[in-house]
Structure formats: C-alpha cells, structure tokens
N, CA and C atoms as a LAMMPS dump frame, in Angstrom:
ITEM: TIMESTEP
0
ITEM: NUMBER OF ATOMS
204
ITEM: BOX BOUNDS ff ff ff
-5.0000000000000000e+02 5.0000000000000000e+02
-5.0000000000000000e+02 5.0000000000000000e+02
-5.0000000000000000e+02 5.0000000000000000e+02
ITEM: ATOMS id mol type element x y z
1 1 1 N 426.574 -407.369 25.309
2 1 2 C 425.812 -407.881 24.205
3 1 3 C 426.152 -407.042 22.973
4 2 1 N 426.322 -407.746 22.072
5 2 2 C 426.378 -406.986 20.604
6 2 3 C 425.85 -407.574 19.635
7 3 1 N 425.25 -406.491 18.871
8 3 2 C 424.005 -406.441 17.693
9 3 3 C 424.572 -405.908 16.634
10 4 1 N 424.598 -406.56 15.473
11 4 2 C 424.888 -405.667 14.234
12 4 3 C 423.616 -405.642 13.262
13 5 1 N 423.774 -404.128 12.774
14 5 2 C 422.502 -403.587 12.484
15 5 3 C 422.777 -403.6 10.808
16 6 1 N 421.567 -403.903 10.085
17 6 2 C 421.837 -403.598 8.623
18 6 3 C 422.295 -402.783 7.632
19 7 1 N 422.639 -401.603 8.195
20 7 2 C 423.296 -400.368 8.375
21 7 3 C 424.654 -400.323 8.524
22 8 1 N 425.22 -401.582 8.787
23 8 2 C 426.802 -401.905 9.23
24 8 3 C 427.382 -401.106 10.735
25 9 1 N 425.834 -400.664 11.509
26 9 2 C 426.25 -399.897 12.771
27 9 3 C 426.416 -401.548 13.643
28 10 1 N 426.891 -401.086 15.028
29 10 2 C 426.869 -401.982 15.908
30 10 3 C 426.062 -401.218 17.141
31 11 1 N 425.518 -401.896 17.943
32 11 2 C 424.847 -401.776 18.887
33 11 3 C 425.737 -402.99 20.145
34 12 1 N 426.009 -402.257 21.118
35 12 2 C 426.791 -402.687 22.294
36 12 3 C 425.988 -402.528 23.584
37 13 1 N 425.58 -403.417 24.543
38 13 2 C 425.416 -402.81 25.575
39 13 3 C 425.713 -403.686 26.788
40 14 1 N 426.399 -403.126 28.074
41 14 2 C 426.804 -404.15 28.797
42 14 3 C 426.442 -403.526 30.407
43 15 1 N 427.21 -403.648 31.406
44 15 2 C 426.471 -403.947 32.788
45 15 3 C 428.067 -403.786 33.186
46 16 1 N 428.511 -403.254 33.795
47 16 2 C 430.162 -403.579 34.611
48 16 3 C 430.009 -402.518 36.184
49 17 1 N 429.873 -403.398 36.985
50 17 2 C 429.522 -403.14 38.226
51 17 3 C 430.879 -402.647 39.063
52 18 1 N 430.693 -401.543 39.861
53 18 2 C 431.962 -401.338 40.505
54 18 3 C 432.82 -400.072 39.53
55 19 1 N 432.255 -400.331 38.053
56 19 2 C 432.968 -399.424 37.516
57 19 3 C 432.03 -398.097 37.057
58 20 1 N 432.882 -396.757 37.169
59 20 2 C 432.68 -395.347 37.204
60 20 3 C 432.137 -395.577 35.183
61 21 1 N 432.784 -396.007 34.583
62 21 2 C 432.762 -395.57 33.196
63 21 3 C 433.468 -396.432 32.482
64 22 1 N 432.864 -396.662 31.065
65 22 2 C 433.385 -397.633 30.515
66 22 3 C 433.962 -396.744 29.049
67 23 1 N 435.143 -397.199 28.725
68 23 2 C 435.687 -396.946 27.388
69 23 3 C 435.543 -398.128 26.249
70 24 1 N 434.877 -397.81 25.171
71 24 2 C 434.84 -398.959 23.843
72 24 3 C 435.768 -398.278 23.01
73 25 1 N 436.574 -399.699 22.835
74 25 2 C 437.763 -399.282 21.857
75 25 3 C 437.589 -400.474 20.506
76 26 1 N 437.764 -399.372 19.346
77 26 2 C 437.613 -400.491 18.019
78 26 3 C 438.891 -399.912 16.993
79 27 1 N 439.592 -400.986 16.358
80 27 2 C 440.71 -400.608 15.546
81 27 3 C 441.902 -399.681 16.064
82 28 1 N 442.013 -399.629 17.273
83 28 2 C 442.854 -399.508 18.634
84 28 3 C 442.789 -398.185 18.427
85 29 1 N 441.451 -397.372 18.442
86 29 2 C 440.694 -395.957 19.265
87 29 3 C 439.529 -395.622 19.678
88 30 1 N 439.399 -395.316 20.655
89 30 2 C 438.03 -395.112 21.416
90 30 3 C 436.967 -394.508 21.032
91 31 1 N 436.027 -395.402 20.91
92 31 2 C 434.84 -395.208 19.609
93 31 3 C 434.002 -394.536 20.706
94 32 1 N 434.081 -394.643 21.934
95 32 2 C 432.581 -394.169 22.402
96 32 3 C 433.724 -394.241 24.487
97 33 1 N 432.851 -393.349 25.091
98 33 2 C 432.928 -393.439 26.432
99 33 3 C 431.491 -393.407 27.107
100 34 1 N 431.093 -393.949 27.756
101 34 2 C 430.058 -394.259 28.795
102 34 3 C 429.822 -394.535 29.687
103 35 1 N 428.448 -394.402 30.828
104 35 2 C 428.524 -394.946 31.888
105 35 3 C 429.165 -396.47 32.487
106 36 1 N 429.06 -396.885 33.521
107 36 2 C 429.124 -398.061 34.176
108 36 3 C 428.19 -399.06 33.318
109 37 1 N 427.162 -398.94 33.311
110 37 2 C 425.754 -399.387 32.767
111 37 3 C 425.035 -398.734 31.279
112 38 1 N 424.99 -399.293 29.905
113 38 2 C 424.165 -398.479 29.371
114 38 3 C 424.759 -399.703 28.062
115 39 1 N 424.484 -398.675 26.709
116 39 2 C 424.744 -399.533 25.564
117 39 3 C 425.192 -397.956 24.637
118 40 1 N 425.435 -398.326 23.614
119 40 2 C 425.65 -397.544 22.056
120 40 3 C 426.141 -398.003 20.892
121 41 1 N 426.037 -397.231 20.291
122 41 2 C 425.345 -397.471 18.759
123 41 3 C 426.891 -397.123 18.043
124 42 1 N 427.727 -397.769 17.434
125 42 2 C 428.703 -396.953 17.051
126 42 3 C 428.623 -397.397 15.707
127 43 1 N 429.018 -396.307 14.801
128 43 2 C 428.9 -395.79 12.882
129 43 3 C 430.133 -395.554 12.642
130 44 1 N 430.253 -396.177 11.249
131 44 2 C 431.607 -395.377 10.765
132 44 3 C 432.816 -396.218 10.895
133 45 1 N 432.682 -397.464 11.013
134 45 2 C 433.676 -397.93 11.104
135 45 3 C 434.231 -398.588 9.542
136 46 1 N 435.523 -399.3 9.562
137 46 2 C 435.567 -400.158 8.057
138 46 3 C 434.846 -400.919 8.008
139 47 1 N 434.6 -401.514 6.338
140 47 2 C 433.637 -402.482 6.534
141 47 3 C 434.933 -403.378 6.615
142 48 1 N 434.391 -405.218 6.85
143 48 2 C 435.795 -406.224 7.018
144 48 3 C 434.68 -407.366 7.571
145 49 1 N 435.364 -408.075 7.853
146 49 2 C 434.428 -409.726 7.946
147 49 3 C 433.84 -409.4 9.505
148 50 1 N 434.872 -408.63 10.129
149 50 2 C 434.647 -408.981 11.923
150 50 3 C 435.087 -407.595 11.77
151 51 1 N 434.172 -407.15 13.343
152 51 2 C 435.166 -406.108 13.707
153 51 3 C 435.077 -406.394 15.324
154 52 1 N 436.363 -406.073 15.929
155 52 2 C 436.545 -406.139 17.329
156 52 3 C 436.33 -405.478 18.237
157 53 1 N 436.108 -405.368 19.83
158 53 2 C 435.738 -404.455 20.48
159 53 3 C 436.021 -404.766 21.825
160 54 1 N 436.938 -403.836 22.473
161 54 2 C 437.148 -404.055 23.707
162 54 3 C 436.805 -402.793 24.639
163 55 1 N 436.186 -403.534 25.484
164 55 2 C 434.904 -402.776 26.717
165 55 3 C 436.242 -402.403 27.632
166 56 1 N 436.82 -401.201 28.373
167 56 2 C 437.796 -401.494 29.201
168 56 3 C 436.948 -400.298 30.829
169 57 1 N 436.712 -400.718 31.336
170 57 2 C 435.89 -400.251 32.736
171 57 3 C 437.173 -399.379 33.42
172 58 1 N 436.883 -398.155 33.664
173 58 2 C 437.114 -397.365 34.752
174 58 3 C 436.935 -397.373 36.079
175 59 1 N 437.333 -398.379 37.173
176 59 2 C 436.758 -398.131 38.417
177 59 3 C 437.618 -396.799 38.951
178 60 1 N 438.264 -396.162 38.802
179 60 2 C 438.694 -395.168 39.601
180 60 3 C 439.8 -395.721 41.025
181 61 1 N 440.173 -395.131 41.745
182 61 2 C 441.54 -395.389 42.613
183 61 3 C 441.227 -396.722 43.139
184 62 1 N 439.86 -397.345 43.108
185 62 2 C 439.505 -398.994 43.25
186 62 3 C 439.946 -399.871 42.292
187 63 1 N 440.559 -399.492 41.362
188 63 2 C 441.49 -400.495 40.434
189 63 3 C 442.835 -400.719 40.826
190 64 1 N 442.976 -402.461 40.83
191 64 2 C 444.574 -402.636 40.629
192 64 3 C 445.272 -402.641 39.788
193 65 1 N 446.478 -401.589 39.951
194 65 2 C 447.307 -400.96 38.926
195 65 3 C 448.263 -402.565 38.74
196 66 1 N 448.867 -402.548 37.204
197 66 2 C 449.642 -403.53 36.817
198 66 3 C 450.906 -403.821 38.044
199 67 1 N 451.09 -402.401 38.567
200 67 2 C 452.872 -402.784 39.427
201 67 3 C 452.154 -402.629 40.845
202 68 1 N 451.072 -403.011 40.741
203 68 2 C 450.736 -403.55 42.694
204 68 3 C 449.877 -401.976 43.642
C-alpha cells in the first residue's frame, strides 16, 4: 500500500511472506531496508509527477537464483 503525505513524504507498507527482509528502491537506490512485514515513511526524494518504487524481498538461500 502507498500513501502520499502532504509533506511530499510517502508512506509504504506491505506483507511479503516467506521473505527475511525487504529492500525499497526509488530512483534506482535503496531508500529504506526492512522487515518481511512492516511499512515506512520515506523523505527526501525529487519532487516530479510520479515517483516509483520497487519492493524487492529477501528470502535468503529459499530464493531462485536467475541461472537455476
């Protein structure tokens, strides 16, 4: 889920089961690291019409690697 705050912060929070830790990446660098489960607040970004955000989950040696 994402919330943008009047403040131009964003508020993120999501649920990814199975996974150790989640990395949020915005303007291709990692704005924040966190649990499996939780949300945050991230500041400071440019202002711009949109801004993007990709959640990328850590499961640990339970992930399939790209080459198998």
């Amino acid at each position: 889920m994402l919330t943008v705050g009047d403040d131009g912060s964003y508020r993120i929070a999501w649920k990814a089961p199975g996974a150790h830790a989640v990395s949020i990446h915005a303007n291709g660098s990692v704005v924040a690291r966190c649990g499996a489960e939780g949300g945050v607040t991230v500041r400071g970004l440019p202002e711009g019409d949109r801004q993007w955000f990709n959640l990328v989950p850590d499961c640990g040696p339970h992930c399939a690697s790209p080459t198998g």
